[in-house]
C-alpha positions as CSV (number, residue, x, y, z in Angstrom):
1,X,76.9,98.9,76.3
2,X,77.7,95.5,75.4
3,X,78.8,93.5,78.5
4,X,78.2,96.0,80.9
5,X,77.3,95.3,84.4
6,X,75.5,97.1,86.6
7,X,76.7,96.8,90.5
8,X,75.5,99.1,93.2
9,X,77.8,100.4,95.5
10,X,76.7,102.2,99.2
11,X,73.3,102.2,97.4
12,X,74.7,103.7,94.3
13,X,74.4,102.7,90.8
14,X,77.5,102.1,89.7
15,X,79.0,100.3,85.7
16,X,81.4,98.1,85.3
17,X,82.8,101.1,83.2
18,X,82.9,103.4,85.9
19,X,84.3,101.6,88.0
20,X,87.1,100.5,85.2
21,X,87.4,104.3,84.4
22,X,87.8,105.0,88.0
23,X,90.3,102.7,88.7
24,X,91.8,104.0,85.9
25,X,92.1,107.3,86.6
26,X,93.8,106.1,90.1
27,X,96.7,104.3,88.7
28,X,97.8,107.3,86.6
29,X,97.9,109.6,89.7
30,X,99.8,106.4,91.8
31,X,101.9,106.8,88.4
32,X,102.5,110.4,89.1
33,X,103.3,110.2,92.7
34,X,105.6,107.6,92.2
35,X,107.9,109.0,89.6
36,X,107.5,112.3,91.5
37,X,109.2,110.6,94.6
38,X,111.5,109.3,92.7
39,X,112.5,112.4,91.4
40,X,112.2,113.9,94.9
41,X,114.9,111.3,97.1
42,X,118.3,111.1,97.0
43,X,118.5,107.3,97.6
44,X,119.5,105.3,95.0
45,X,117.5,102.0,96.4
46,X,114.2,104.3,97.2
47,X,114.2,105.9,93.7
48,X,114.8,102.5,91.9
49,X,111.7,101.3,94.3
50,X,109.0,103.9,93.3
51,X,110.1,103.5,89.5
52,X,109.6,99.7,89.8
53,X,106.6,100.3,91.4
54,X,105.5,103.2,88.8
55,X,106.0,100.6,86.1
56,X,103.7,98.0,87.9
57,X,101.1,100.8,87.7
58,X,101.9,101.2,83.7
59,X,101.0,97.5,83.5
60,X,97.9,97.9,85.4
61,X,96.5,100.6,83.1
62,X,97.2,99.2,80.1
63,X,95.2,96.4,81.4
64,X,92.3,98.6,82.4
65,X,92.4,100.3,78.9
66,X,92.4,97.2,77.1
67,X,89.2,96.2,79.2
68,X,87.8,99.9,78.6
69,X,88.0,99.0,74.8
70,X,86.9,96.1,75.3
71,X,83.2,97.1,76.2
72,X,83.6,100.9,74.9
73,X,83.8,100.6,71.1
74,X,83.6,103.9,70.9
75,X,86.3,104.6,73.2
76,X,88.3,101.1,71.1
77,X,87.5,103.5,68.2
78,X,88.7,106.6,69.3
79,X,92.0,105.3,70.4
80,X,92.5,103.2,66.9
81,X,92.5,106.6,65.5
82,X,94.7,108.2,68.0
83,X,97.4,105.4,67.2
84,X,97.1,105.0,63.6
């Protein structure tokens, strides 16, 4: 894939687009567990906190995607089609 990098982690062989797809995967469940706590407390100023926060982690994966597209054109393809 164009770009890639290969980086070895703990001996592993590891892509840059694992590791983007990774991180990727953990922002969405930090986006999950945030609103969920927000849903979850009865304080105004925590629940305004872990939706700020939650919309941090928005930010941060549409960074990653961008990047994921970036050196996936199949996946930049796939997703032109999904929003078109």
């Amino acid at each position: 894939m164009e770009g890639e990098g290969v980086m070895y982690y703990d001996g592993e062989r590891v892509t840059l687009l694992e590791m983007l797809r990774e991180d990727l995967i953990g922002e969405l469940q930090a986006i999950n567990q945030y609103e969920r706590h927000a849903r979850m407390t009865n304080v105004p100023q925590a629940r305004q906190l872990f939706l700020e926060i939650a919309d941090d982690e928005k930010h941060h994966v549409a960074e990653l995607m961008r990047m994921i597209m970036q050196y996936d054109r199949k996946q930049a393809e796939e997703m032109r089609k999904a929003f078109m």
